[in-house]
C-alpha positions in Angstrom: -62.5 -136.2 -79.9 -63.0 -139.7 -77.6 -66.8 -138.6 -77.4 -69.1 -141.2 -79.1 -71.4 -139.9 -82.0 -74.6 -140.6 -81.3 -77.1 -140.9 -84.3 -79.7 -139.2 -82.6 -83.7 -138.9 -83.8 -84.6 -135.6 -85.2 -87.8 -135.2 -86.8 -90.7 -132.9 -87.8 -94.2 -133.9 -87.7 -98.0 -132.3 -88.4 -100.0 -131.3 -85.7 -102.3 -133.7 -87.0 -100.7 -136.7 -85.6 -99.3 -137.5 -89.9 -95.8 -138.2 -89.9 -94.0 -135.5 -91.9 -90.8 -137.0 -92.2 -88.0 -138.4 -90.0 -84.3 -138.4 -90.2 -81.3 -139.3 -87.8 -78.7 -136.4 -86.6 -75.7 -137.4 -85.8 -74.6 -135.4 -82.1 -71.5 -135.3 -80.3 -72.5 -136.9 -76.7 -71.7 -134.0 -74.2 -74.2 -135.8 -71.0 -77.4 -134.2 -70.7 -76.7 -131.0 -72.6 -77.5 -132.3 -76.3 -80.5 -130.7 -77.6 -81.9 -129.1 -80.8 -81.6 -125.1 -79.4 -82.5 -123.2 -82.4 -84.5 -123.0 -85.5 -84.5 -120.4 -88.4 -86.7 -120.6 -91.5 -85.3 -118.7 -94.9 -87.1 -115.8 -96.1 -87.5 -117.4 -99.4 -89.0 -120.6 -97.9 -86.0 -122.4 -99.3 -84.6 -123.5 -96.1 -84.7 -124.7 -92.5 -81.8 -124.4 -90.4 -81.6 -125.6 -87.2 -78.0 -126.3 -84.3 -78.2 -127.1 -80.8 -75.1 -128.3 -78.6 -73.2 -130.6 -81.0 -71.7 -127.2 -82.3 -72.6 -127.7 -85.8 -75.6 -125.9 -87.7 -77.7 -128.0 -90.4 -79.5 -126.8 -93.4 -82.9 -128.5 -94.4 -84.6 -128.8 -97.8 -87.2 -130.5 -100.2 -90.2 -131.6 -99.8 -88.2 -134.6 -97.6 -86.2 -132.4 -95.7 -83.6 -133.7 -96.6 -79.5 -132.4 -94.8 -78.4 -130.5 -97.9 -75.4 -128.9 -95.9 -73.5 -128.9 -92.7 -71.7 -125.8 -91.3 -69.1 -126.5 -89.2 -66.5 -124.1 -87.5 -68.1 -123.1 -84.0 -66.6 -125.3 -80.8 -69.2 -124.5 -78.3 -73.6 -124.8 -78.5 -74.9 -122.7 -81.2 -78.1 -121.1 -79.6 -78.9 -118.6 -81.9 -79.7 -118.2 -86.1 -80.9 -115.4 -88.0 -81.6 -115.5 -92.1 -80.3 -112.4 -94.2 -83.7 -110.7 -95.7 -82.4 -112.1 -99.0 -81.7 -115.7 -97.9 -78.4 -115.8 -98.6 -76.6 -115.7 -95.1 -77.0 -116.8 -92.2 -75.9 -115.7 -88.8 -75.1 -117.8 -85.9 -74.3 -117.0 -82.1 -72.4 -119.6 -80.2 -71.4 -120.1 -76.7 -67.8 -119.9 -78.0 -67.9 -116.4 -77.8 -68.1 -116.1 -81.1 -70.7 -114.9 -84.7 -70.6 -116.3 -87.7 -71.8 -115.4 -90.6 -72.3 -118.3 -93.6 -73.1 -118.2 -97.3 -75.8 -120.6 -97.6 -75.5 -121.7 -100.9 -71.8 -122.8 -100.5 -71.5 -123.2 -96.8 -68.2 -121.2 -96.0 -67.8 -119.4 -93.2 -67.2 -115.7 -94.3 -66.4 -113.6 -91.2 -66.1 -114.5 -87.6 -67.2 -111.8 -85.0 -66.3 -111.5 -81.8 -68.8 -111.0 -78.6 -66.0 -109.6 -76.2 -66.0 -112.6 -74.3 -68.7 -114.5 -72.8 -71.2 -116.5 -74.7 -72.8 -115.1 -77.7 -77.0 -116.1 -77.4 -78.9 -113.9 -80.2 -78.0 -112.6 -83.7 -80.7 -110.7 -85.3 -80.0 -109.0 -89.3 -81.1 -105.2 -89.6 -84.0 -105.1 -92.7 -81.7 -103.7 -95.2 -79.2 -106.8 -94.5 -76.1 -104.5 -93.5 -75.8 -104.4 -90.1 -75.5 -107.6 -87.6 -76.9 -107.3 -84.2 -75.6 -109.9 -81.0 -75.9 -110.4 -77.9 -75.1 -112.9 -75.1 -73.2 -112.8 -71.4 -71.0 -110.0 -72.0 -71.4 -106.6 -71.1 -72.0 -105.0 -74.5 -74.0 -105.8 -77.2 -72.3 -105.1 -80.6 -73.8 -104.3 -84.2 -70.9 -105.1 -86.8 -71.1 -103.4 -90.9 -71.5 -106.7 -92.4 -70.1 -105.6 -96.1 -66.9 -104.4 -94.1 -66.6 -106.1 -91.1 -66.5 -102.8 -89.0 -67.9 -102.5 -85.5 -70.9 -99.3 -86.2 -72.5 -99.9 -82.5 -71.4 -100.6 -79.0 -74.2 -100.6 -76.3 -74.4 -101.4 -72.6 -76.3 -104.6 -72.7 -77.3 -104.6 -68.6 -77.6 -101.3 -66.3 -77.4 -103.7 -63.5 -73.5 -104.1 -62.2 -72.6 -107.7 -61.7 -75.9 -109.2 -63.4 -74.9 -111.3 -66.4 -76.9 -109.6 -69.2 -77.7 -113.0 -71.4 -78.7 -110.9 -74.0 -81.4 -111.0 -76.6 -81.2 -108.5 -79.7 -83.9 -107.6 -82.3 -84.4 -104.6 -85.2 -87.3 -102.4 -85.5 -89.1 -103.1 -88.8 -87.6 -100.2 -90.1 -84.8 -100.6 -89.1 -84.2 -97.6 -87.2 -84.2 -99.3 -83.3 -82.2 -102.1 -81.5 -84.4 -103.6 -79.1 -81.9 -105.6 -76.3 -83.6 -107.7 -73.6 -81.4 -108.1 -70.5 -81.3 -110.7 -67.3 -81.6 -107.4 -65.6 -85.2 -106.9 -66.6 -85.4 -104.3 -69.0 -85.9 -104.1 -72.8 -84.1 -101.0 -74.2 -84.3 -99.4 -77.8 -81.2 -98.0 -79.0 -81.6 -95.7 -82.5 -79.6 -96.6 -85.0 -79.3 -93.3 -86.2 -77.1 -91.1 -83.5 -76.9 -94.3 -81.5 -78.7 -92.4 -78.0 -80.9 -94.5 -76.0 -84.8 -93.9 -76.7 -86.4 -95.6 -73.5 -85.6 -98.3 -71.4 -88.6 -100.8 -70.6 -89.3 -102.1 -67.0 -90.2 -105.8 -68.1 -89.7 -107.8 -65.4 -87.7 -108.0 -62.0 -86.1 -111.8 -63.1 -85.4 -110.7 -66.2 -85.9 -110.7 -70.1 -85.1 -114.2 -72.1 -86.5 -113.4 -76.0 -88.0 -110.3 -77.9 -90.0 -109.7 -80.7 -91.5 -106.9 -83.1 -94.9 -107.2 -84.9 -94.1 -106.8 -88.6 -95.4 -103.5 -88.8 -93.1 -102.4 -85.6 -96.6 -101.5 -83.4 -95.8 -103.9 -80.7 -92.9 -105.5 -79.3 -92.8 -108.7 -77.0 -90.8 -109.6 -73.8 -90.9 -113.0 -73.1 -90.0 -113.0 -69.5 -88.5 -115.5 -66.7 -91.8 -114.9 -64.5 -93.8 -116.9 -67.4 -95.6 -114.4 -68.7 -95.1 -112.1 -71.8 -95.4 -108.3 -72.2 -96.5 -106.9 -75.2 -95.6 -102.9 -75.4 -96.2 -100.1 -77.6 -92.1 -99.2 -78.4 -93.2 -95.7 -79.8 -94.7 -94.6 -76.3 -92.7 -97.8 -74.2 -97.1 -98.0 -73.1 -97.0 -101.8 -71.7 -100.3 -102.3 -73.5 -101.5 -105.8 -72.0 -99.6 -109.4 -70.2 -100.0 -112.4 -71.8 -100.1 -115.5 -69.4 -100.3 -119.4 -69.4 -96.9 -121.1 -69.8 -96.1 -122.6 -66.1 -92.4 -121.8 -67.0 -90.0 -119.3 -67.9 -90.9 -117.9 -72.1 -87.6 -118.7 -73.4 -88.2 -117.6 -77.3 -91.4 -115.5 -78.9 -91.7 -115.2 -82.6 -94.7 -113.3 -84.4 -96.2 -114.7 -87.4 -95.2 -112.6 -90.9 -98.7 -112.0 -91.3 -98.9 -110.2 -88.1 -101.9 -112.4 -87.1 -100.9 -114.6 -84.3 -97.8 -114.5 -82.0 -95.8 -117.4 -80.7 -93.8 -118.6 -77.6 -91.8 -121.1 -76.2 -91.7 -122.4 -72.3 -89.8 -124.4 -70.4 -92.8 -126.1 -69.4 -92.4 -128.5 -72.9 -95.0 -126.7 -74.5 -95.5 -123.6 -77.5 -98.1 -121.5 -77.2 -100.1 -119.5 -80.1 -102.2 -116.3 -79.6 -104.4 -114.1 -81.7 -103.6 -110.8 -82.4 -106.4 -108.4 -81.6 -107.6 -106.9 -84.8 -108.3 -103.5 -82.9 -105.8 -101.6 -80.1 -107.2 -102.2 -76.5 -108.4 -105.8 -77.4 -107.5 -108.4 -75.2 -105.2 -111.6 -77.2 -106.9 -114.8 -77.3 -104.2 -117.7 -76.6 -105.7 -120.0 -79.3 -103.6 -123.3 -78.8 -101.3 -125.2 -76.7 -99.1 -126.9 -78.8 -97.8 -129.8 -76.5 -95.9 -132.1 -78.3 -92.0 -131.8 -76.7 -90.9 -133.7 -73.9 -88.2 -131.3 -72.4 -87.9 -127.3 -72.9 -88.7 -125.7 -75.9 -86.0 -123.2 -77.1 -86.7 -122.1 -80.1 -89.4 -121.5 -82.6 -90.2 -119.9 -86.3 -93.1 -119.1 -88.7 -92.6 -120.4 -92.7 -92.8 -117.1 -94.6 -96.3 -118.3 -95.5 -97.2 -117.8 -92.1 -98.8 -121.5 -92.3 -96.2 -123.5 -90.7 -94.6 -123.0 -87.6 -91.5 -125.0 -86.3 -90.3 -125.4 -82.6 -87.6 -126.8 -81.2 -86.6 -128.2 -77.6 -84.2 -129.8 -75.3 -85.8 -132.7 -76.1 -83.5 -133.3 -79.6 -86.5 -132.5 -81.4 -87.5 -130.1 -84.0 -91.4 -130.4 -85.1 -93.2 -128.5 -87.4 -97.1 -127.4 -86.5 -99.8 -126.8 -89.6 -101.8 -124.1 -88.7 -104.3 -125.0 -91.4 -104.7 -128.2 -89.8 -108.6 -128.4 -88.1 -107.3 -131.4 -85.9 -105.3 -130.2 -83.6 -104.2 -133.0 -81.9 -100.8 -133.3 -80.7 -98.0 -134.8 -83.6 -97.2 -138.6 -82.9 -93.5 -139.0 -81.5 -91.6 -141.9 -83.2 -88.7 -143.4 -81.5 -86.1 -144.2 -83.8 -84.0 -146.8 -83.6 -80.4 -145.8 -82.4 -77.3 -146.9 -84.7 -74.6 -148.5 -83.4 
Protein backbone atom coordinates (compact mmCIF):
# COMPACT_ATOMS: atom_id res chain seq x y z
CA UNK A 1 0.00 0.00 0.00
CA UNK A 2 3.17 2.60 0.92
CA UNK A 3 4.40 1.76 -2.82
CA UNK A 4 4.36 4.99 -5.00
CA UNK A 5 2.21 4.95 -8.22
CA UNK A 6 4.07 5.67 -10.87
CA UNK A 7 2.26 7.08 -14.06
CA UNK A 8 4.28 5.23 -16.31
CA UNK A 9 4.50 5.71 -20.42
CA UNK A 10 2.64 3.05 -22.30
CA UNK A 11 2.17 3.54 -25.87
CA UNK A 12 1.67 1.96 -29.32
CA UNK A 13 3.27 3.15 -32.40
CA UNK A 14 3.45 2.19 -36.40
CA UNK A 15 6.33 0.63 -37.74
CA UNK A 16 6.58 3.50 -39.79
CA UNK A 17 8.04 5.76 -37.26
CA UNK A 18 3.91 7.68 -37.17
CA UNK A 19 2.90 8.01 -33.71
CA UNK A 20 -0.21 5.95 -33.15
CA UNK A 21 -1.21 7.22 -29.92
CA UNK A 22 0.23 7.52 -26.42
CA UNK A 23 -1.21 7.31 -23.00
CA UNK A 24 0.19 7.07 -19.35
CA UNK A 25 -0.43 3.72 -17.07
CA UNK A 26 -0.47 4.13 -13.86
CA UNK A 27 1.92 1.02 -12.06
CA UNK A 28 2.46 0.00 -8.66
CA UNK A 29 6.51 0.52 -8.23
CA UNK A 30 7.75 -3.07 -7.32
CA UNK A 31 11.93 -2.19 -8.35
CA UNK A 32 12.88 -3.55 -11.59
CA UNK A 33 10.04 -5.99 -12.06
CA UNK A 34 7.38 -3.47 -13.66
CA UNK A 35 6.75 -4.32 -17.12
CA UNK A 36 3.92 -4.73 -19.78
CA UNK A 37 3.98 -8.98 -19.84
CA UNK A 38 1.11 -9.69 -21.89
CA UNK A 39 -1.04 -8.69 -24.77
CA UNK A 40 -4.35 -10.24 -26.11
CA UNK A 41 -6.40 -8.89 -29.02
CA UNK A 42 -10.41 -9.74 -29.13
CA UNK A 43 -11.63 -11.97 -31.67
CA UNK A 44 -14.06 -9.31 -32.72
CA UNK A 45 -11.35 -6.65 -33.12
CA UNK A 46 -13.13 -4.76 -30.38
CA UNK A 47 -10.37 -4.87 -27.90
CA UNK A 48 -6.83 -4.91 -26.69
CA UNK A 49 -5.99 -6.11 -23.39
CA UNK A 50 -2.89 -6.00 -21.99
CA UNK A 51 -1.26 -6.59 -17.68
CA UNK A 52 2.12 -6.91 -16.61
CA UNK A 53 3.37 -6.78 -12.91
CA UNK A 54 1.15 -3.96 -11.35
CA UNK A 55 -1.39 -6.96 -11.05
CA UNK A 56 -4.10 -5.28 -12.83
CA UNK A 57 -5.29 -6.11 -16.48
CA UNK A 58 -6.40 -3.06 -18.90
CA UNK A 59 -8.87 -3.03 -21.73
CA UNK A 60 -8.13 -0.86 -24.82
CA UNK A 61 -10.56 0.68 -27.39
CA UNK A 62 -11.36 3.22 -30.16
CA UNK A 63 -9.72 4.47 -32.67
CA UNK A 64 -7.60 6.40 -29.59
CA UNK A 65 -7.09 3.56 -27.55
CA UNK A 66 -8.49 4.83 -25.12
CA UNK A 67 -8.63 2.67 -21.04
CA UNK A 68 -12.30 1.72 -21.27
CA UNK A 69 -11.92 -0.73 -18.18
CA UNK A 70 -9.67 -1.85 -15.47
CA UNK A 71 -9.92 -5.46 -13.97
CA UNK A 72 -8.70 -5.64 -10.81
CA UNK A 73 -8.73 -8.64 -8.33
CA UNK A 74 -5.22 -10.59 -8.94
CA UNK A 75 -2.32 -9.66 -6.18
CA UNK A 76 0.59 -10.99 -7.98
CA UNK A 77 2.04 -10.29 -12.13
CA UNK A 78 -0.51 -11.23 -14.49
CA UNK A 79 1.58 -13.03 -17.34
CA UNK A 80 -0.92 -14.53 -19.25
CA UNK A 81 -4.51 -13.54 -21.30
CA UNK A 82 -6.60 -15.40 -23.51
CA UNK A 83 -10.02 -13.98 -25.40
CA UNK A 84 -13.14 -16.35 -25.41
CA UNK A 85 -13.88 -17.20 -29.34
CA UNK A 86 -16.88 -14.94 -28.90
CA UNK A 87 -15.17 -11.97 -27.21
CA UNK A 88 -16.84 -11.94 -24.32
CA UNK A 89 -14.39 -13.29 -21.56
CA UNK A 90 -11.30 -13.15 -20.86
CA UNK A 91 -8.97 -15.33 -19.05
CA UNK A 92 -6.05 -14.37 -17.10
CA UNK A 93 -3.10 -16.44 -15.38
CA UNK A 94 -1.33 -14.75 -12.53
CA UNK A 95 1.63 -15.45 -10.39
CA UNK A 96 -0.86 -15.53 -7.52
CA UNK A 97 -1.53 -18.90 -8.14
CA UNK A 98 -4.58 -18.13 -9.43
CA UNK A 99 -7.26 -17.86 -13.09
CA UNK A 100 -9.59 -15.64 -13.68
CA UNK A 101 -12.04 -15.41 -15.78
CA UNK A 102 -13.82 -11.74 -16.60
CA UNK A 103 -16.91 -10.60 -18.49
CA UNK A 104 -15.58 -7.95 -20.70
CA UNK A 105 -18.32 -5.90 -21.11
CA UNK A 106 -18.95 -5.36 -17.33
CA UNK A 107 -15.62 -6.15 -15.88
CA UNK A 108 -16.59 -8.56 -13.00
CA UNK A 109 -14.63 -11.20 -12.08
CA UNK A 110 -16.84 -14.40 -12.57
CA UNK A 111 -14.92 -17.45 -11.26
CA UNK A 112 -11.49 -17.81 -9.78
CA UNK A 113 -9.50 -21.07 -10.52
CA UNK A 114 -7.03 -22.45 -8.80
CA UNK A 115 -3.41 -23.65 -10.25
CA UNK A 116 -2.64 -25.98 -7.21
CA UNK A 117 -0.08 -23.80 -6.06
CA UNK A 118 2.68 -22.23 -7.76
CA UNK A 119 2.36 -19.49 -10.29
CA UNK A 120 -0.15 -19.75 -12.95
CA UNK A 121 1.82 -18.48 -16.57
CA UNK A 122 -0.63 -19.53 -19.62
CA UNK A 123 -4.47 -19.67 -20.09
CA UNK A 124 -5.54 -20.74 -23.45
CA UNK A 125 -9.73 -21.14 -24.34
CA UNK A 126 -10.66 -24.58 -26.21
CA UNK A 127 -12.50 -23.37 -29.80
CA UNK A 128 -15.94 -24.10 -28.73
CA UNK A 129 -15.35 -21.71 -25.51
CA UNK A 130 -16.07 -24.42 -22.81
CA UNK A 131 -13.17 -25.62 -21.55
CA UNK A 132 -10.17 -23.43 -19.92
CA UNK A 133 -6.74 -24.69 -20.23
CA UNK A 134 -3.58 -23.36 -17.57
CA UNK A 135 -0.49 -23.82 -16.86
CA UNK A 136 2.35 -22.37 -14.76
CA UNK A 137 5.04 -23.84 -11.88
CA UNK A 138 2.97 -26.49 -10.53
CA UNK A 139 2.99 -30.00 -11.38
CA UNK A 140 -0.26 -30.35 -13.18
CA UNK A 141 -1.85 -28.58 -15.74
CA UNK A 142 -5.69 -28.30 -15.27
CA UNK A 143 -8.58 -27.75 -17.86
CA UNK A 144 -11.72 -26.49 -15.84
CA UNK A 145 -15.74 -26.74 -17.49
CA UNK A 146 -16.09 -23.14 -17.77
CA UNK A 147 -20.17 -23.12 -17.75
CA UNK A 148 -19.79 -25.17 -14.38
CA UNK A 149 -16.79 -24.50 -12.86
CA UNK A 150 -15.81 -28.30 -12.76
CA UNK A 151 -12.28 -29.64 -13.10
CA UNK A 152 -12.68 -32.14 -16.73
CA UNK A 153 -8.65 -32.56 -16.95
CA UNK A 154 -5.67 -33.13 -14.84
CA UNK A 155 -2.33 -33.68 -16.65
CA UNK A 156 1.31 -34.10 -15.59
CA UNK A 157 2.70 -30.93 -16.75
CA UNK A 158 6.72 -32.12 -16.51
CA UNK A 159 8.03 -35.93 -16.67
CA UNK A 160 11.10 -34.62 -15.18
CA UNK A 161 11.07 -34.94 -11.12
CA UNK A 162 12.25 -31.77 -9.46
CA UNK A 163 12.14 -29.58 -12.75
CA UNK A 164 9.66 -26.72 -12.30
CA UNK A 165 7.39 -27.18 -15.32
CA UNK A 166 6.62 -23.26 -16.06
CA UNK A 167 4.10 -24.34 -18.18
CA UNK A 168 2.64 -23.10 -21.48
CA UNK A 169 -0.88 -24.52 -22.67
CA UNK A 170 -2.57 -24.28 -26.14
CA UNK A 171 -5.78 -26.21 -28.10
CA UNK A 172 -5.63 -27.91 -31.24
CA UNK A 173 -7.85 -26.07 -33.86
CA UNK A 174 -10.25 -28.48 -33.36
CA UNK A 175 -10.21 -28.74 -30.32
CA UNK A 176 -9.54 -32.22 -29.79
CA UNK A 177 -5.61 -31.79 -28.29
CA UNK A 178 -3.87 -29.91 -25.36
CA UNK A 179 -0.55 -29.07 -26.41
CA UNK A 180 1.62 -28.31 -22.94
CA UNK A 181 5.28 -27.02 -23.27
CA UNK A 182 7.38 -27.82 -20.25
CA UNK A 183 10.90 -26.41 -18.67
CA UNK A 184 11.69 -30.01 -19.03
CA UNK A 185 11.88 -29.84 -22.82
CA UNK A 186 9.02 -31.56 -24.21
CA UNK A 187 5.82 -30.46 -25.87
CA UNK A 188 3.10 -33.09 -25.14
CA UNK A 189 -0.53 -33.47 -26.79
CA UNK A 190 -3.12 -34.72 -24.45
CA UNK A 191 -6.67 -35.70 -26.31
CA UNK A 192 -9.42 -34.23 -25.04
CA UNK A 193 -11.42 -36.98 -25.76
CA UNK A 194 -10.40 -40.15 -23.27
CA UNK A 195 -7.78 -37.83 -21.89
CA UNK A 196 -4.48 -40.53 -22.91
CA UNK A 197 -1.39 -38.98 -23.95
CA UNK A 198 -0.83 -38.94 -27.92
CA UNK A 199 2.98 -38.27 -28.14
CA UNK A 200 5.37 -36.45 -26.29
CA UNK A 201 7.76 -34.06 -28.34
CA UNK A 202 11.59 -33.90 -27.69
CA UNK A 203 11.87 -30.00 -28.14
CA UNK A 204 14.73 -28.92 -26.53
CA UNK A 205 17.11 -30.04 -23.62
CA UNK A 206 16.70 -26.26 -21.71
CA UNK A 207 13.36 -26.40 -22.20
CA UNK A 208 9.96 -25.13 -23.83
CA UNK A 209 8.85 -21.26 -22.98
CA UNK A 210 5.55 -20.65 -25.60
CA UNK A 211 3.58 -22.83 -28.19
CA UNK A 212 1.54 -22.28 -30.98
CA UNK A 213 -0.81 -24.02 -33.58
CA UNK A 214 -1.20 -22.86 -37.29
CA UNK A 215 -4.92 -22.21 -37.75
CA UNK A 216 -5.62 -25.12 -39.62
CA UNK A 217 -3.78 -27.36 -36.75
CA UNK A 218 -0.82 -28.60 -39.53
CA UNK A 219 1.97 -27.26 -37.53
CA UNK A 220 2.68 -26.48 -34.07
CA UNK A 221 5.59 -24.20 -32.72
CA UNK A 222 7.99 -24.48 -29.65
CA UNK A 223 9.62 -21.53 -28.88
CA UNK A 224 12.57 -22.73 -26.97
CA UNK A 225 15.25 -21.38 -24.25
CA UNK A 226 18.20 -22.36 -26.87
CA UNK A 227 16.77 -19.38 -29.18
CA UNK A 228 15.53 -21.12 -31.76
CA UNK A 229 11.91 -22.40 -32.65
CA UNK A 230 10.71 -25.84 -33.72
CA UNK A 231 7.99 -26.05 -36.00
CA UNK A 232 6.39 -29.88 -35.91
CA UNK A 233 3.87 -31.78 -37.66
CA UNK A 234 1.54 -32.71 -34.28
CA UNK A 235 -0.30 -35.50 -36.33
CA UNK A 236 3.12 -37.49 -36.97
CA UNK A 237 5.10 -35.37 -33.89
CA UNK A 238 7.64 -35.14 -37.58
CA UNK A 239 9.94 -31.96 -36.32
CA UNK A 240 9.53 -30.61 -39.90
CA UNK A 241 12.24 -27.73 -39.91
CA UNK A 242 14.24 -25.02 -36.88
CA UNK A 243 13.67 -21.69 -37.23
CA UNK A 244 16.81 -19.47 -35.97
CA UNK A 245 17.92 -15.78 -35.43
CA UNK A 246 16.80 -14.39 -32.06
CA UNK A 247 20.24 -14.23 -29.93
CA UNK A 248 18.00 -14.98 -26.81
CA UNK A 249 15.70 -17.28 -25.36
CA UNK A 250 11.80 -17.19 -27.76
CA UNK A 251 9.76 -16.31 -24.80
CA UNK A 252 6.10 -16.10 -26.83
CA UNK A 253 5.15 -17.30 -30.65
CA UNK A 254 1.95 -16.32 -32.08
CA UNK A 255 0.80 -17.28 -35.80
CA UNK A 256 -1.00 -14.85 -37.85
CA UNK A 257 -5.03 -15.86 -38.34
CA UNK A 258 -4.41 -16.00 -41.83
CA UNK A 259 -1.94 -18.63 -41.39
CA UNK A 260 0.54 -16.60 -43.49
CA UNK A 261 3.39 -15.55 -41.26
CA UNK A 262 4.31 -16.67 -37.75
CA UNK A 263 5.64 -14.52 -34.90
CA UNK A 264 8.08 -14.57 -31.91
CA UNK A 265 9.28 -12.78 -29.17
CA UNK A 266 13.12 -12.80 -27.62
CA UNK A 267 14.71 -11.67 -24.91
CA UNK A 268 17.09 -10.18 -27.13
CA UNK A 269 14.46 -6.83 -27.32
CA UNK A 270 13.42 -7.76 -30.56
CA UNK A 271 10.10 -9.68 -32.52
CA UNK A 272 10.64 -11.56 -35.25
CA UNK A 273 8.23 -12.37 -38.42
CA UNK A 274 8.47 -15.30 -40.78
CA UNK A 275 6.73 -16.46 -43.91
CA UNK A 276 4.93 -19.48 -43.99
CA UNK A 277 6.04 -21.72 -46.79
CA UNK A 278 3.16 -22.07 -49.24
CA UNK A 279 4.17 -25.79 -49.90
CA UNK A 280 5.29 -28.67 -47.08
CA UNK A 281 9.20 -29.17 -47.20
CA UNK A 282 9.78 -25.38 -47.91
CA UNK A 283 12.17 -23.65 -45.91
CA UNK A 284 10.39 -20.23 -43.82
CA UNK A 285 11.79 -17.06 -44.84
CA UNK A 286 12.29 -14.73 -41.53
CA UNK A 287 10.99 -11.62 -43.33
CA UNK A 288 11.54 -8.81 -40.59
CA UNK A 289 13.21 -7.96 -37.37
CA UNK A 290 11.00 -5.85 -35.61
CA UNK A 291 13.40 -3.90 -33.23
CA UNK A 292 11.80 -1.35 -31.47
CA UNK A 293 11.82 -2.57 -27.45
CA UNK A 294 14.49 -1.71 -25.17
CA UNK A 295 14.21 -4.68 -22.76
CA UNK A 296 12.63 -8.33 -23.37
CA UNK A 297 9.72 -8.87 -25.27
CA UNK A 298 7.10 -11.12 -23.58
CA UNK A 299 4.35 -11.06 -25.31
CA UNK A 300 2.86 -10.65 -28.78
CA UNK A 301 -0.67 -10.83 -30.92
CA UNK A 302 -2.05 -10.62 -34.52
CA UNK A 303 -5.47 -8.19 -34.99
CA UNK A 304 -8.04 -10.60 -36.35
CA UNK A 305 -7.27 -8.91 -39.66
CA UNK A 306 -4.02 -10.35 -39.60
CA UNK A 307 -2.71 -6.71 -40.44
CA UNK A 308 -1.59 -5.58 -37.12
CA UNK A 309 0.48 -7.15 -34.84
CA UNK A 310 1.19 -5.93 -31.14
CA UNK A 311 4.21 -6.87 -28.79
CA UNK A 312 4.93 -6.25 -25.66
CA UNK A 313 8.17 -6.18 -23.34
CA UNK A 314 9.86 -5.52 -20.13
CA UNK A 315 10.42 -2.47 -21.32
CA UNK A 316 6.67 -0.97 -20.14
CA UNK A 317 5.89 -0.92 -23.53
CA UNK A 318 3.20 -2.19 -25.78
CA UNK A 319 3.64 -1.21 -29.70
CA UNK A 320 1.66 -2.14 -32.42
CA UNK A 321 3.50 -3.09 -36.03
CA UNK A 322 1.44 -2.44 -39.55
CA UNK A 323 2.23 -5.13 -41.68
CA UNK A 324 0.93 -3.15 -44.66
CA UNK A 325 3.43 -0.58 -43.94
CA UNK A 326 6.29 -0.64 -46.98
CA UNK A 327 8.64 1.45 -44.55
CA UNK A 328 9.72 -0.60 -42.20
CA UNK A 329 11.63 1.39 -40.19
CA UNK A 330 11.56 0.99 -36.59
CA UNK A 331 8.38 3.02 -34.56
CA UNK A 332 9.79 6.37 -32.88
CA UNK A 333 9.97 5.93 -28.94
CA UNK A 334 8.50 9.04 -27.12
CA UNK A 335 9.45 9.66 -23.62
CA UNK A 336 6.76 10.85 -21.68
CA UNK A 337 6.94 13.06 -19.18
CA UNK A 338 6.46 11.44 -15.64
CA UNK A 339 3.64 12.92 -13.19
CA UNK A 340 4.36 13.80 -9.98
Amino acid sequence: MGAPLLMLGLFLLLTRGQELWAQRVPETHKGDLIGVYAVAYAPDGQSLATAGFDTTIALWQGQDHSIVRRLVGHTAAVTGLAYSPDSTHLASASWDGSARLWNVQSGACESVFSGEGGRVKSVAFSPDGRWLAMGGSASHVQVWDIRSGALRRRWPATQRAGVEARASVAFSPDGQVLAVGSHDGTVALWDMRDGHLRRRLQSCPQGVIAIAFSPDGSVLASGNWDNRIVLWNPRSGQRLQTLSGPTGAVTCVAFSPDGRRLAAGSRDHEARLWLVASRPGQPWPQERVLNGHTNEVWGLSFAPDSRTLATTSLDKSVKLWSLNALDWSAPDNLALPQLP
